[in-house]
N, C-alpha and C positions, 0 to 999 in steps of 0.2 A: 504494500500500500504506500503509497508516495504523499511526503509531509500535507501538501496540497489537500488532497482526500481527507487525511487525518483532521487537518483543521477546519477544513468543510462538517466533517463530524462533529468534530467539536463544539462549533458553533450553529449548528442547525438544529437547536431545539426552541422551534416556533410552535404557537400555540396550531394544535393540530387543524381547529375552527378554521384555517386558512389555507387550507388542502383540495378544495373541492368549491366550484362557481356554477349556479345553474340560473340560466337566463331567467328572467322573472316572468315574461307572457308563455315561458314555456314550461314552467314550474305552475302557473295558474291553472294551466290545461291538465294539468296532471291528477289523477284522480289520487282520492283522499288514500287509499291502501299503496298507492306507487309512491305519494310523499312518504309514507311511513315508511316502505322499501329503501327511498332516499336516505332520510333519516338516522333508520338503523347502519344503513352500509357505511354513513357518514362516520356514526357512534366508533364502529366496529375497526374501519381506515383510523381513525386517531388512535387507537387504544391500539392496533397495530403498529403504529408510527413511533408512539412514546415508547413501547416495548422495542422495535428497532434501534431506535437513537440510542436505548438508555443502554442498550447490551452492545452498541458499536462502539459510546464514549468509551465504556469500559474498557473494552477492547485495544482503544487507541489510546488511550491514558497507559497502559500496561506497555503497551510497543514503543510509546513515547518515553518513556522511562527508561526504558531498555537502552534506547540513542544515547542515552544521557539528559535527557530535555527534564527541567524542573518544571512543572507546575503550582501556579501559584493560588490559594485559596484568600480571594478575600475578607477582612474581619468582617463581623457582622455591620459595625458604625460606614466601613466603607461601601457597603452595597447597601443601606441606610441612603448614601449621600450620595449615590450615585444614579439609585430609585427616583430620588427625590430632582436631581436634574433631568432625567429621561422623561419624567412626569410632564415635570415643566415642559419640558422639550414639546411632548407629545398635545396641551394643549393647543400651542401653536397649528401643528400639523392637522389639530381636528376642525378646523376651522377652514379648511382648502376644501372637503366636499362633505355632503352630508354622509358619502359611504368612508371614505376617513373617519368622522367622528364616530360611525358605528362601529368600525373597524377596535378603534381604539376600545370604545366601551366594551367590546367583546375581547380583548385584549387585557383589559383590566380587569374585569370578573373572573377571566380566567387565573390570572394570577391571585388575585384574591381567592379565592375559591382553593387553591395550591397550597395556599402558606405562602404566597411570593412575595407579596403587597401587605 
């Protein structure tokens, strides 16, 4: 696996809610038992996804280690302070479209929701 991949791993643990787009006059048409079809496939694709990542980081934290590569763990006050700029940040960017601001909100429950927030 080449550092590149590695770090791609590393860093690609987005909320899984951002996996999957279905057009909206084509999701209208969709009968109530195919949204639920939706739905669960939706459920089942993230719960696949965060079991992926979580068993690759691992993976690539062990191979990284191995190179020699130190990883470093933030204190709690610095991801605190870091939360608390990205926040700020992210009002900003909620205010470019109303699917931005949803974005976000679905973004932020999810983390709340985690123990993130």
């Amino acid at each position: 696996m080449s550092k590149i991949n590695m770090l791609h791993i590393l860093v690609s643990t987005l909320c899984p809610a951002d996996h999957l787009a279905c057009n909206s006059k084509v999701w209208k048409k969709l009968k109530k038992h195919e949204r639920g079809a939706m739905k669960a496939g939706i459920e089942i694709a993230g719960r696949t996804i965060t079991s992926l990542v979580e068993r690759k980081n691992a993976e690539a934290v062990k191979q990284l280690a191995g190179m020699g590569v130190t990883l470093h763990d933030w204190a709690p006050e610095d991801r605190a302070l870091f939360r608390a700029s990205a926040l700020k940040a992210w009002e900003t960017w909620k205010t470019k479209s109303p699917e931005a601001a949803q974005l976000i909100e679905m973004h932020k429950a999810y983390m709340k929701a985690n123990g993130i927030l």
